[in-house]
PDB file of N, CA, C and O in Angstrom:
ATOM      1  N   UNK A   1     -11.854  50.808  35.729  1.00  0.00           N
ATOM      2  CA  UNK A   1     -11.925  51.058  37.156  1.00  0.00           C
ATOM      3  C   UNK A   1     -13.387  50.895  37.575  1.00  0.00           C
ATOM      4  O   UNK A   1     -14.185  51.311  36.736  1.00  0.00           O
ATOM      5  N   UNK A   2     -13.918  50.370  38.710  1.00  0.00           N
ATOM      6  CA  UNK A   2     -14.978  49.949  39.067  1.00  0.00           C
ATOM      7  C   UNK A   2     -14.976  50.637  40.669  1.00  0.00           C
ATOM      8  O   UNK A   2     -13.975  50.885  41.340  1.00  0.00           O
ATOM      9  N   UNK A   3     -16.374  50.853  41.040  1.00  0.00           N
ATOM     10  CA  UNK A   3     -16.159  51.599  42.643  1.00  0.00           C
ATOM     11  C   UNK A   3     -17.267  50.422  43.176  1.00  0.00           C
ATOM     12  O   UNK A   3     -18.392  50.142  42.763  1.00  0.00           O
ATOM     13  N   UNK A   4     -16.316  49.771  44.450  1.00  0.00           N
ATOM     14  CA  UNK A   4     -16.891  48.771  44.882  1.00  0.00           C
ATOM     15  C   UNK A   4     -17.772  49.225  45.950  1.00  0.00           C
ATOM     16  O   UNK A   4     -18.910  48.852  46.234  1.00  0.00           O
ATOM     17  N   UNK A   5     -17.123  49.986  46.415  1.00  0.00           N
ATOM     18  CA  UNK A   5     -18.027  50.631  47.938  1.00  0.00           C
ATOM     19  C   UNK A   5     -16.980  52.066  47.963  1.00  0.00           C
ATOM     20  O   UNK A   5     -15.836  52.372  47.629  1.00  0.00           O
ATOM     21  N   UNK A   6     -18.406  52.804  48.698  1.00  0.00           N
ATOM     22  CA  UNK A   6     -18.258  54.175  48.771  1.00  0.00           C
ATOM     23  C   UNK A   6     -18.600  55.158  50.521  1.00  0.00           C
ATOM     24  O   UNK A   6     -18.913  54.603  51.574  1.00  0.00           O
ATOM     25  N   UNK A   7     -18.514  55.833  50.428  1.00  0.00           N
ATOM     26  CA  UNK A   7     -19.042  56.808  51.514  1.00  0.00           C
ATOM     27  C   UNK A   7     -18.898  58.245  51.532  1.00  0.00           C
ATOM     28  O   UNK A   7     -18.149  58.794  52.340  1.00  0.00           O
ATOM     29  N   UNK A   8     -19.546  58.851  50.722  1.00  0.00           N
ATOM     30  CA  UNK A   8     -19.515  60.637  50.424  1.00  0.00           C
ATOM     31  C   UNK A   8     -18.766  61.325  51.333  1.00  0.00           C
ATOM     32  O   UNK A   8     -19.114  61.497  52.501  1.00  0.00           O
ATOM     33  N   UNK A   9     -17.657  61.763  50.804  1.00  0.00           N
ATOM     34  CA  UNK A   9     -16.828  62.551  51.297  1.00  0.00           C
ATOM     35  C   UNK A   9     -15.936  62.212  52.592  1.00  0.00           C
ATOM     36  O   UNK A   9     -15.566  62.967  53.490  1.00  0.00           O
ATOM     37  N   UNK A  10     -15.656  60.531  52.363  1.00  0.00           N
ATOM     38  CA  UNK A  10     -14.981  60.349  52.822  1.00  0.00           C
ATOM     39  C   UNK A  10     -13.920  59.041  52.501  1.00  0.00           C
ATOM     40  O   UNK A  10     -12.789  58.916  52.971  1.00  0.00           O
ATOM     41  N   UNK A  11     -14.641  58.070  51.529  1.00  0.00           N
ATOM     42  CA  UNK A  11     -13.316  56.990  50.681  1.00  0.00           C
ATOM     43  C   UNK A  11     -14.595  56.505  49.617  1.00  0.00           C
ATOM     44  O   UNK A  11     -15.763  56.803  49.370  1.00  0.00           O
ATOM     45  N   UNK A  12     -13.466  55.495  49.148  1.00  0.00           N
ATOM     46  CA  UNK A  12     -13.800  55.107  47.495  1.00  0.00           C
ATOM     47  C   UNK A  12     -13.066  53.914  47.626  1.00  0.00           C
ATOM     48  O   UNK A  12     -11.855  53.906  47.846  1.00  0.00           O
ATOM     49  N   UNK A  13     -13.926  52.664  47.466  1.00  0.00           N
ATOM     50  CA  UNK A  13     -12.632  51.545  46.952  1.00  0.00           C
ATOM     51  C   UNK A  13     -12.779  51.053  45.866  1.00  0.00           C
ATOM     52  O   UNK A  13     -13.844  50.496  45.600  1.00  0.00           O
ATOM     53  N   UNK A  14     -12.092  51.101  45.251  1.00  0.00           N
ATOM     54  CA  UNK A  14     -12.130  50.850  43.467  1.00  0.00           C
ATOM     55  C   UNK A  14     -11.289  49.315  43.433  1.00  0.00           C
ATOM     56  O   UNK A  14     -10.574  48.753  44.263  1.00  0.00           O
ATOM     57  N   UNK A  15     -11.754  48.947  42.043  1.00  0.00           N
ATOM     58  CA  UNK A  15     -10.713  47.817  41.946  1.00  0.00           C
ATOM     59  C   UNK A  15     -10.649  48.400  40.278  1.00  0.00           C
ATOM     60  O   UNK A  15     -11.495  48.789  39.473  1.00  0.00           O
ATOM     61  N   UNK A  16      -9.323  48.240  40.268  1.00  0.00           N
ATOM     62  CA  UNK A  16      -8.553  48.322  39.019  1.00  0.00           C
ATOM     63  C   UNK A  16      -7.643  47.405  38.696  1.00  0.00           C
ATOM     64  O   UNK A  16      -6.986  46.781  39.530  1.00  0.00           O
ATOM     65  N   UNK A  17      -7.547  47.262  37.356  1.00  0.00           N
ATOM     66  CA  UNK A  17      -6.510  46.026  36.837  1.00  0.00           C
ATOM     67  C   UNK A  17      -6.246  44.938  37.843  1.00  0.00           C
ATOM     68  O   UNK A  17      -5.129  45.039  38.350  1.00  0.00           O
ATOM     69  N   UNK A  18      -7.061  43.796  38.324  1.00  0.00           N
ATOM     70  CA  UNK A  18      -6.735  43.099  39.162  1.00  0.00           C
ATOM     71  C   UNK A  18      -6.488  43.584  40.819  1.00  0.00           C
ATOM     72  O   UNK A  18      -6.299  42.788  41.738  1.00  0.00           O
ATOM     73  N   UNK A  19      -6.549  45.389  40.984  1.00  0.00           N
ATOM     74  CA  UNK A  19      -6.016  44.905  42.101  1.00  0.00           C
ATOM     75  C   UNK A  19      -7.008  46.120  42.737  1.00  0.00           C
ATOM     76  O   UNK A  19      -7.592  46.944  42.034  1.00  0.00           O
ATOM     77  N   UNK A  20      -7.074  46.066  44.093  1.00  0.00           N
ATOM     78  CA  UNK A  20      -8.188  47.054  45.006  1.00  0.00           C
ATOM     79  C   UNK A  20      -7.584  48.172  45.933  1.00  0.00           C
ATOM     80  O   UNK A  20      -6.865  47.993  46.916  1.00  0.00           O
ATOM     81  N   UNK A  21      -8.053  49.429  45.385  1.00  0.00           N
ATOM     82  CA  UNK A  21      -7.328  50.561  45.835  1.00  0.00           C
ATOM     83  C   UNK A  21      -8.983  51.264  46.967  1.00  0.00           C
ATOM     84  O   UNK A  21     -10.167  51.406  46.662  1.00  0.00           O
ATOM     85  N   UNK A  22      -8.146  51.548  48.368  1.00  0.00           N
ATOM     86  CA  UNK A  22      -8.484  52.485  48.942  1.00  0.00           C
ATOM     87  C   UNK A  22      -8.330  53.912  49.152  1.00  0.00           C
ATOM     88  O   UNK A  22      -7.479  54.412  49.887  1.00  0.00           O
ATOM     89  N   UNK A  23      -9.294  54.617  48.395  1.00  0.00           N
ATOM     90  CA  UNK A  23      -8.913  56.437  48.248  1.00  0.00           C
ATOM     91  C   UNK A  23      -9.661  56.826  49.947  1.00  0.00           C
ATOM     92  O   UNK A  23     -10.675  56.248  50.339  1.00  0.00           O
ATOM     93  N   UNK A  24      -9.125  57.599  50.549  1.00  0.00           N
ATOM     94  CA  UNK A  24     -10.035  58.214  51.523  1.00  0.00           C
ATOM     95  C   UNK A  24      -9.205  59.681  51.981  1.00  0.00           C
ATOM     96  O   UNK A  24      -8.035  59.877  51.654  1.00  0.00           O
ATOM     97  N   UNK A  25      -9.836  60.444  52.608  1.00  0.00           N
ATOM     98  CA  UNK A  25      -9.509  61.375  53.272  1.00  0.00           C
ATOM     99  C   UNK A  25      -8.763  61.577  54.806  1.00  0.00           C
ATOM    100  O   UNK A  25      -9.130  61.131  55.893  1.00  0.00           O
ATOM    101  N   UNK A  26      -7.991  62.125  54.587  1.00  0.00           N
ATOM    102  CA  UNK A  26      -7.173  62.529  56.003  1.00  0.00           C
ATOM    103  C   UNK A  26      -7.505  64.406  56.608  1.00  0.00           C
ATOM    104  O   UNK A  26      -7.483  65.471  55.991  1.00  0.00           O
ATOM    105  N   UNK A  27      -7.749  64.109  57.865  1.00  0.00           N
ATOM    106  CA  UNK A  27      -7.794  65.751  57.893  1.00  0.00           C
ATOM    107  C   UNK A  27      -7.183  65.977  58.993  1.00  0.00           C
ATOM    108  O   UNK A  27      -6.640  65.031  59.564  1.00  0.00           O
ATOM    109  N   UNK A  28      -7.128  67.403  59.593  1.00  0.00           N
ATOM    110  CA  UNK A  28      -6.081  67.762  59.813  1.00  0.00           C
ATOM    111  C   UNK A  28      -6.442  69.031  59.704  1.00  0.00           C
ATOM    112  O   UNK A  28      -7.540  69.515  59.429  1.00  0.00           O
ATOM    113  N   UNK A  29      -4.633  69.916  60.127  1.00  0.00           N
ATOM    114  CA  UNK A  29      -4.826  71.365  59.587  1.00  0.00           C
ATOM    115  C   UNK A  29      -4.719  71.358  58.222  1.00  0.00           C
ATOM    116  O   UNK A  29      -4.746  72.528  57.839  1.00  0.00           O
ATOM    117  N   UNK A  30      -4.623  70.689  57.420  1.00  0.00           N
ATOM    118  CA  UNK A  30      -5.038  70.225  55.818  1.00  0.00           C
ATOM    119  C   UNK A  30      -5.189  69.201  55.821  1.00  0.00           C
ATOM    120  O   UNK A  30      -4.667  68.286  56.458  1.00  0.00           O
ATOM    121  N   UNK A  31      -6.502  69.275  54.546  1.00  0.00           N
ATOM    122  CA  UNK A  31      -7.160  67.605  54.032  1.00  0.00           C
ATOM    123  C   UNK A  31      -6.637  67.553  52.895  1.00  0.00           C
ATOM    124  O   UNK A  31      -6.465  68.331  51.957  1.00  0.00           O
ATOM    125  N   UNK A  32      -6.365  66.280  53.185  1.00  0.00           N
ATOM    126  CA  UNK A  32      -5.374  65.663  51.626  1.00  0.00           C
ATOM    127  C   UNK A  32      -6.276  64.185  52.003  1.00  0.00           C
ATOM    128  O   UNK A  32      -6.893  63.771  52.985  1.00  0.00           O
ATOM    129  N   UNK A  33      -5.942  63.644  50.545  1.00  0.00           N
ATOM    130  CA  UNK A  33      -6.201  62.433  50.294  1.00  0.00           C
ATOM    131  C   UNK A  33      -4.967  61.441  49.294  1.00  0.00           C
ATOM    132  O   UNK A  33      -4.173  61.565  48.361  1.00  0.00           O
ATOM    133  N   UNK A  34      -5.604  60.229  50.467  1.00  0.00           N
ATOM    134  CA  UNK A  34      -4.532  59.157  50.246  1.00  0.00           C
ATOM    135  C   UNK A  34      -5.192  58.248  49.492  1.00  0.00           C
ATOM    136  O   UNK A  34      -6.377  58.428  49.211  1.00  0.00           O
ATOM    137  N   UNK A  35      -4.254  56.755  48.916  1.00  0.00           N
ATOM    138  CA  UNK A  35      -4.723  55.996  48.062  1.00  0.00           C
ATOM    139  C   UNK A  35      -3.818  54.607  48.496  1.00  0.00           C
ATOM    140  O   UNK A  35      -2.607  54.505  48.294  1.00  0.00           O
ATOM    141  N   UNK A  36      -4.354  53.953  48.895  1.00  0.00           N
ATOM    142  CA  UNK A  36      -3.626  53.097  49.516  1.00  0.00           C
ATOM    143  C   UNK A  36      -4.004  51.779  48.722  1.00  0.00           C
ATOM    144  O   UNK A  36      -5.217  51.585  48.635  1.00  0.00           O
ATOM    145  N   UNK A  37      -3.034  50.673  48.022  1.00  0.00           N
ATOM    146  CA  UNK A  37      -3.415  49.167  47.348  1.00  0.00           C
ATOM    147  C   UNK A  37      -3.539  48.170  48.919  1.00  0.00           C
ATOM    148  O   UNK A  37      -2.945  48.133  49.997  1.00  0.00           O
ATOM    149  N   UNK A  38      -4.584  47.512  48.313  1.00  0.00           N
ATOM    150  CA  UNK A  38      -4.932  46.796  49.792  1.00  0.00           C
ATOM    151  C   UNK A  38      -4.292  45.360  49.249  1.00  0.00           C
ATOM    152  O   UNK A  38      -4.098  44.817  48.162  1.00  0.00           O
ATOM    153  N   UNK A  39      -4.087  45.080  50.623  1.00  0.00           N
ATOM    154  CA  UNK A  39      -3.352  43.140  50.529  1.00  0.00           C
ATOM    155  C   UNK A  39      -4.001  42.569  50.006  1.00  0.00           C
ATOM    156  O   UNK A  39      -5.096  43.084  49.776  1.00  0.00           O
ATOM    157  N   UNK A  40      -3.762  41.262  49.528  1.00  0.00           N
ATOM    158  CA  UNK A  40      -4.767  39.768  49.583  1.00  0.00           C
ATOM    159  C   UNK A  40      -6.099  39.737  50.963  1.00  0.00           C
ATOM    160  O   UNK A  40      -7.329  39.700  50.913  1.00  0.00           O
ATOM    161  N   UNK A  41      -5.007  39.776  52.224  1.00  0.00           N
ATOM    162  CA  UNK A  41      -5.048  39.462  53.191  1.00  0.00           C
ATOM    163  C   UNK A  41      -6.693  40.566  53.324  1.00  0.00           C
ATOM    164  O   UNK A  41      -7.717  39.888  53.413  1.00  0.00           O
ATOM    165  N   UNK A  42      -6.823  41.551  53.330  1.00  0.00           N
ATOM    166  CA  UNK A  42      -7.601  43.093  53.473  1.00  0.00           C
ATOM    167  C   UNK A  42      -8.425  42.861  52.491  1.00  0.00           C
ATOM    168  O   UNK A  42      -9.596  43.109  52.779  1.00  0.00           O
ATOM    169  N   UNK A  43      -8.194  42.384  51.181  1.00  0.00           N
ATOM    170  CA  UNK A  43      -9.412  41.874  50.593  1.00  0.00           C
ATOM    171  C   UNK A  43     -10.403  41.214  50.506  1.00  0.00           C
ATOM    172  O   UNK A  43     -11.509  41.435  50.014  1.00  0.00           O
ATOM    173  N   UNK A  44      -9.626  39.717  51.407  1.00  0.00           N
ATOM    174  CA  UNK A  44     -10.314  38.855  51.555  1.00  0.00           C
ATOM    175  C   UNK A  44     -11.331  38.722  52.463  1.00  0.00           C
ATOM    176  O   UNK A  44     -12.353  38.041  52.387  1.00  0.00           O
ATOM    177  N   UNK A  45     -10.837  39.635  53.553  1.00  0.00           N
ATOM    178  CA  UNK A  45     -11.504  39.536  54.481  1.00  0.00           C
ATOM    179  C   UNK A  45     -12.796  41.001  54.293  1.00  0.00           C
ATOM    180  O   UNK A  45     -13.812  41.075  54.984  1.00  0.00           O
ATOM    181  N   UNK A  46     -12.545  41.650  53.602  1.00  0.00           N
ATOM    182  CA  UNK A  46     -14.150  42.579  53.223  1.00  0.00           C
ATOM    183  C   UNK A  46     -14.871  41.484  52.073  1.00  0.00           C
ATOM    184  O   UNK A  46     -16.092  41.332  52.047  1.00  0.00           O
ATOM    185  N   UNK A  47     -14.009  40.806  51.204  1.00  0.00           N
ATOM    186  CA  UNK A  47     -15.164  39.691  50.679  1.00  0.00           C
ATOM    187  C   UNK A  47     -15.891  38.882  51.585  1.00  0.00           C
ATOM    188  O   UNK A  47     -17.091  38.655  51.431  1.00  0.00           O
ATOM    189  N   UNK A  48     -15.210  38.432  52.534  1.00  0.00           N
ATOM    190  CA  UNK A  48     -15.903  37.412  53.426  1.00  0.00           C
ATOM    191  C   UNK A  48     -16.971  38.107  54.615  1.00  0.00           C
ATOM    192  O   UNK A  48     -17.665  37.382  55.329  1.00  0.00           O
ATOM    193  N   UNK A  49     -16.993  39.676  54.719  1.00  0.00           N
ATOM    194  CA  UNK A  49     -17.868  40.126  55.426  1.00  0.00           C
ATOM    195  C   UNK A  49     -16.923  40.432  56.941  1.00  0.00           C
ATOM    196  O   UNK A  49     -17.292  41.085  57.917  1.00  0.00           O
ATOM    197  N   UNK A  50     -16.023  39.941  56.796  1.00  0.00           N
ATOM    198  CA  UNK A  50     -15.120  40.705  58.235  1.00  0.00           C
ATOM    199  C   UNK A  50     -14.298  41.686  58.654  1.00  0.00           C
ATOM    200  O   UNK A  50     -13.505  41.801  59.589  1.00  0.00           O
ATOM    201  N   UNK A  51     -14.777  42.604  57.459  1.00  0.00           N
ATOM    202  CA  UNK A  51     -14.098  43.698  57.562  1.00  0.00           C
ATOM    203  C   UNK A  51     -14.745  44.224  56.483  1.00  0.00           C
ATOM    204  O   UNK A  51     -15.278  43.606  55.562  1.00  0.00           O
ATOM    205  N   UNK A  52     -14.637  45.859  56.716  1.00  0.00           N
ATOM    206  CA  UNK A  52     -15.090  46.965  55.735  1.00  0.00           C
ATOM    207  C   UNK A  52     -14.549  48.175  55.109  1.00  0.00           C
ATOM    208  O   UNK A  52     -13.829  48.855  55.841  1.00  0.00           O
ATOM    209  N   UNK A  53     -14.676  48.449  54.314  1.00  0.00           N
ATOM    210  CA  UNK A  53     -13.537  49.384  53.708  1.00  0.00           C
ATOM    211  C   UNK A  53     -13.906  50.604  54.805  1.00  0.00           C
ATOM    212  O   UNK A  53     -13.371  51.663  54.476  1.00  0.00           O
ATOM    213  N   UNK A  54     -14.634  50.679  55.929  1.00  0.00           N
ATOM    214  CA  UNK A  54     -15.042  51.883  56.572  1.00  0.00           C
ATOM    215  C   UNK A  54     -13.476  51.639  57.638  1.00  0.00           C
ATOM    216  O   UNK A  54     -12.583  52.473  57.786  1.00  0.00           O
ATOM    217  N   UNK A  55     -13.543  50.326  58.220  1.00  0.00           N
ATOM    218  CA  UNK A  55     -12.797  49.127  59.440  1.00  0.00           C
ATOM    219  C   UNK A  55     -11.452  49.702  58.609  1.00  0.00           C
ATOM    220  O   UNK A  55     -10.648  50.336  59.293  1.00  0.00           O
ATOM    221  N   UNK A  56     -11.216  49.563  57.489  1.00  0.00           N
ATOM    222  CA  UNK A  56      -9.954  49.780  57.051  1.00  0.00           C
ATOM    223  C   UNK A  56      -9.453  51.258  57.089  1.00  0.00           C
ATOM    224  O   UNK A  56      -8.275  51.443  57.394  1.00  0.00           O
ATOM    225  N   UNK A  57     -10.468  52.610  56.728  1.00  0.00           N
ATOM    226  CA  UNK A  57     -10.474  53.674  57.297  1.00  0.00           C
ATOM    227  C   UNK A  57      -9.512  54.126  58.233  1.00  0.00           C
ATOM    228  O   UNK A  57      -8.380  54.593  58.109  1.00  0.00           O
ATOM    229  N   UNK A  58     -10.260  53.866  59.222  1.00  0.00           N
ATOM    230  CA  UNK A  58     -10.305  54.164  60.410  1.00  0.00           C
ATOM    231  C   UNK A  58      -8.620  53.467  60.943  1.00  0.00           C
ATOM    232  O   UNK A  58      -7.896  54.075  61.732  1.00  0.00           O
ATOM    233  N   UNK A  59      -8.185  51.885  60.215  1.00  0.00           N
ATOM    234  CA  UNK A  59      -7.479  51.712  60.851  1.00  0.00           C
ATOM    235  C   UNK A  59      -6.113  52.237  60.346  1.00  0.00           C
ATOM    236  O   UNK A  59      -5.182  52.420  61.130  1.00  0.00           O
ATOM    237  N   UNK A  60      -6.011  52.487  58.941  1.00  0.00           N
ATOM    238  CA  UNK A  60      -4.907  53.155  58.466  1.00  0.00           C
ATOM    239  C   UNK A  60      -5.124  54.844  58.938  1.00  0.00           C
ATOM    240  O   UNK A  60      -4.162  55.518  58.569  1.00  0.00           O
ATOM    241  N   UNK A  61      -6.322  55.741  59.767  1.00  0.00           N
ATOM    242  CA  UNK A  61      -5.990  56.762  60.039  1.00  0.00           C
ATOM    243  C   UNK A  61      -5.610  56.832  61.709  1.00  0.00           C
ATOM    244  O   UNK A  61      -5.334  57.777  62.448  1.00  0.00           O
ATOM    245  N   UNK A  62      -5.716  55.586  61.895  1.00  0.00           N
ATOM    246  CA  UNK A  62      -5.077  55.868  63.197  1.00  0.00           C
ATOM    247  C   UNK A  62      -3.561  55.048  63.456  1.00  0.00           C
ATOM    248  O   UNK A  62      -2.933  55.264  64.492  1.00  0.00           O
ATOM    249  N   UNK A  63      -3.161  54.297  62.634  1.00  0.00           N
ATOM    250  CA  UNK A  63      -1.541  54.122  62.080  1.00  0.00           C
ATOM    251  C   UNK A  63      -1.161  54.345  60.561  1.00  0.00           C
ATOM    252  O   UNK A  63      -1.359  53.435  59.757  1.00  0.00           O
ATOM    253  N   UNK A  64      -0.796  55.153  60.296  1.00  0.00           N
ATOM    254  CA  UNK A  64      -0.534  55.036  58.678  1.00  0.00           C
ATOM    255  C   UNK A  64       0.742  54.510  58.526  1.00  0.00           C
ATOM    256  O   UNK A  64       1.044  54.285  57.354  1.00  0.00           O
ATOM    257  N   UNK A  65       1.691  54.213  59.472  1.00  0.00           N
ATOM    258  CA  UNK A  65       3.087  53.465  59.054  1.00  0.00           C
ATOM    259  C   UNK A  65       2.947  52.235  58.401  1.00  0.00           C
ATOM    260  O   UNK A  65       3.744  51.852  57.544  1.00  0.00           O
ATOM    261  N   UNK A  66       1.724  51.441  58.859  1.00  0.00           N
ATOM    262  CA  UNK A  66       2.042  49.997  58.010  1.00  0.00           C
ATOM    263  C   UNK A  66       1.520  50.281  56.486  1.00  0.00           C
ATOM    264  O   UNK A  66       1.856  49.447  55.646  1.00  0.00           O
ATOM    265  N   UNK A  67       0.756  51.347  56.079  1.00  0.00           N
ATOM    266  CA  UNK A  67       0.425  51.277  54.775  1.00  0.00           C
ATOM    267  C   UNK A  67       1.069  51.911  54.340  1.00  0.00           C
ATOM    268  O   UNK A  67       0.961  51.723  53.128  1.00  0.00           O
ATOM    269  N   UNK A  68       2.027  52.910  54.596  1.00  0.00           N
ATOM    270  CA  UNK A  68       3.104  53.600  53.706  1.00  0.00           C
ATOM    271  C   UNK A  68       3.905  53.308  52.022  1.00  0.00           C
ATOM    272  O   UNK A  68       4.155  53.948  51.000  1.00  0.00           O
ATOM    273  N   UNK A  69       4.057  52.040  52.523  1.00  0.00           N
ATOM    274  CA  UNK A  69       4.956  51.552  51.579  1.00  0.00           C
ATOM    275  C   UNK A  69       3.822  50.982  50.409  1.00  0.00           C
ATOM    276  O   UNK A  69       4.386  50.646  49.368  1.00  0.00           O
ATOM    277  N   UNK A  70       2.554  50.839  50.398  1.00  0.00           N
ATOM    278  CA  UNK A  70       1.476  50.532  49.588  1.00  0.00           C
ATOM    279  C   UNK A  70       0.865  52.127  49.135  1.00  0.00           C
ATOM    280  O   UNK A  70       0.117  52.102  48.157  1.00  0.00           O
ATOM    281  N   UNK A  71       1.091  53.344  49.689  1.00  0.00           N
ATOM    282  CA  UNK A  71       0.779  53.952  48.796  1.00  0.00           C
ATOM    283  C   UNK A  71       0.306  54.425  47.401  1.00  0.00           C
ATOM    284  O   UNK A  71       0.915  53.547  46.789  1.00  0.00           O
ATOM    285  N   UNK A  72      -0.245  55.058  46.521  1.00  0.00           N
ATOM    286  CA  UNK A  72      -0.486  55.147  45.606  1.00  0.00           C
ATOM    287  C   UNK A  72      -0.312  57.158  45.080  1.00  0.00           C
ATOM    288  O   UNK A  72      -1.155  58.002  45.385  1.00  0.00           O
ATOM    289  N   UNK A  73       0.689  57.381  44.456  1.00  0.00           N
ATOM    290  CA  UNK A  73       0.567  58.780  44.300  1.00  0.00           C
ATOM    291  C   UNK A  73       0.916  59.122  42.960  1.00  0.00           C
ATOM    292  O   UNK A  73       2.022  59.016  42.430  1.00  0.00           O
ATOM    293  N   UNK A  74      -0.303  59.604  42.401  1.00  0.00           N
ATOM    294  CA  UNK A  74      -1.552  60.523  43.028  1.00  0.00           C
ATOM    295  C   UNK A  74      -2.260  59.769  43.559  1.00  0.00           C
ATOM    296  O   UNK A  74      -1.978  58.571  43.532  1.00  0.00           O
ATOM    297  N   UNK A  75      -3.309  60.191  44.157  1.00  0.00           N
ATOM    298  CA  UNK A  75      -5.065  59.812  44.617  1.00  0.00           C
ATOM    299  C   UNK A  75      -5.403  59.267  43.487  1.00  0.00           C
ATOM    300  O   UNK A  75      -5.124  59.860  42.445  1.00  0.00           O
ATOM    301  N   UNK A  76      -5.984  58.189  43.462  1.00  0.00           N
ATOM    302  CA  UNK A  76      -7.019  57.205  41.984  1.00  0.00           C
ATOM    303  C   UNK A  76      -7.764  58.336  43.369  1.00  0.00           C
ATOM    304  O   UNK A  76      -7.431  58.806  44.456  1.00  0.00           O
ATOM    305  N   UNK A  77      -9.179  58.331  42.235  1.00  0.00           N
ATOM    306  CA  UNK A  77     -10.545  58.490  42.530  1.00  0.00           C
ATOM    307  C   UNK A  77     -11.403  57.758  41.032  1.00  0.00           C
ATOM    308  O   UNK A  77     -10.721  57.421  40.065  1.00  0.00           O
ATOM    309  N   UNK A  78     -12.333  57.656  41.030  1.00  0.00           N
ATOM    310  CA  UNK A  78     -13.373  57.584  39.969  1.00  0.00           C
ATOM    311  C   UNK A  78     -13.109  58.453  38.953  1.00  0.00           C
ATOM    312  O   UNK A  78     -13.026  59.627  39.312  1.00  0.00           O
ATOM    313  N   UNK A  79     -12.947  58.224  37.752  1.00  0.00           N
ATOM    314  CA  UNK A  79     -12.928  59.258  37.165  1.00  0.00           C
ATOM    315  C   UNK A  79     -11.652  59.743  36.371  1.00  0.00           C
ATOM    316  O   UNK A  79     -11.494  60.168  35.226  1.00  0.00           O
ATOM    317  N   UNK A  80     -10.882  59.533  37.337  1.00  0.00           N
ATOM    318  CA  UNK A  80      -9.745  60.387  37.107  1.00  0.00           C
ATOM    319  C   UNK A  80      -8.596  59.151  36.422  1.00  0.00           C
ATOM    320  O   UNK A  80      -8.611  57.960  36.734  1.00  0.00           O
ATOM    321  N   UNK A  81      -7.623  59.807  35.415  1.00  0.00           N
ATOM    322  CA  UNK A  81      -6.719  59.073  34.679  1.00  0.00           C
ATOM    323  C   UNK A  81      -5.249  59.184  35.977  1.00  0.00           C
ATOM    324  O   UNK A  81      -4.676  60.195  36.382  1.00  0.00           O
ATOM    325  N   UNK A  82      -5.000  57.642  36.360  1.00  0.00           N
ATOM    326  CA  UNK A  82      -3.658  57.566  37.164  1.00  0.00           C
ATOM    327  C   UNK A  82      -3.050  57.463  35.893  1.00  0.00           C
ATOM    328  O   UNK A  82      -3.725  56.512  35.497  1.00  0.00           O
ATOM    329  N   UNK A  83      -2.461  57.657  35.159  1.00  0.00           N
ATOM    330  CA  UNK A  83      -1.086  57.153  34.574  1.00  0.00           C
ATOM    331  C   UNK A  83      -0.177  56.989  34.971  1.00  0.00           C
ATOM    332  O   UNK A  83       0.405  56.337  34.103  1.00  0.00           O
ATOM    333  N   UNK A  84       0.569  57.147  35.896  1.00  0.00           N
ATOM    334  CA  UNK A  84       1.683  56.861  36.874  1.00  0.00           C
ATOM    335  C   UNK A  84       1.766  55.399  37.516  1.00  0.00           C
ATOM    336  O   UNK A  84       2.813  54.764  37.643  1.00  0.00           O
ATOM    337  N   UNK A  85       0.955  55.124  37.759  1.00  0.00           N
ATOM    338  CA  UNK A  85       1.020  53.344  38.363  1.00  0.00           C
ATOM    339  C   UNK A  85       1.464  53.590  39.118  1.00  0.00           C
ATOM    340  O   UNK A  85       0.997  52.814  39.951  1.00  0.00           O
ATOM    341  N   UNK A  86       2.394  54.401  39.776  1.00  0.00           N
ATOM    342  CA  UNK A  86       3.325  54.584  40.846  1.00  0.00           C
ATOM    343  C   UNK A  86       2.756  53.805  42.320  1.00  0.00           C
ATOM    344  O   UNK A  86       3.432  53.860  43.347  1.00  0.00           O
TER     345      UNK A  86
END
């Protein structure tokens, strides 16, 4: 697992086994954290500089229906063993 870009205490994008996971925080009357696998499409475009894992933030906390189904549970963070793949 590798942490490509960061922002303290608030996401993590890692790339693991081929593929690039966004961890970040949701808050609320509870903070939980999500882990979302990003597209081709979402990758390509923070490689190419047109988008940022901050841009991606922001846009899955203000719709989370389209990333639902890309979930990741548990939370990857740094560090920590997913064994689940789920």
């Amino acid at each position: 697992m590798r942490v490509l870009d960061r922002k303290r205490y608030s996401y993590v994008l890692l790339a693991r086994d081929g593929e690039w996971i966004l961890t970040f925080l949701l808050g609320g009357p509870v903070a939980r954290d999500v882990s979302v696998r990003l597209t081709p499409t979402e990758v390509t475009a923070i490689e190419a500089g047109d988008s940022s894992a901050a841009d991606l933030v922001e846009k899955f906390r203000a719709d989370s229906s389209p990333s639902e189904d890309r979930r990741i549970t548990p939370a990857v963070w740094p560090g920590t063993d997913d064994a689940s793949g789920a």
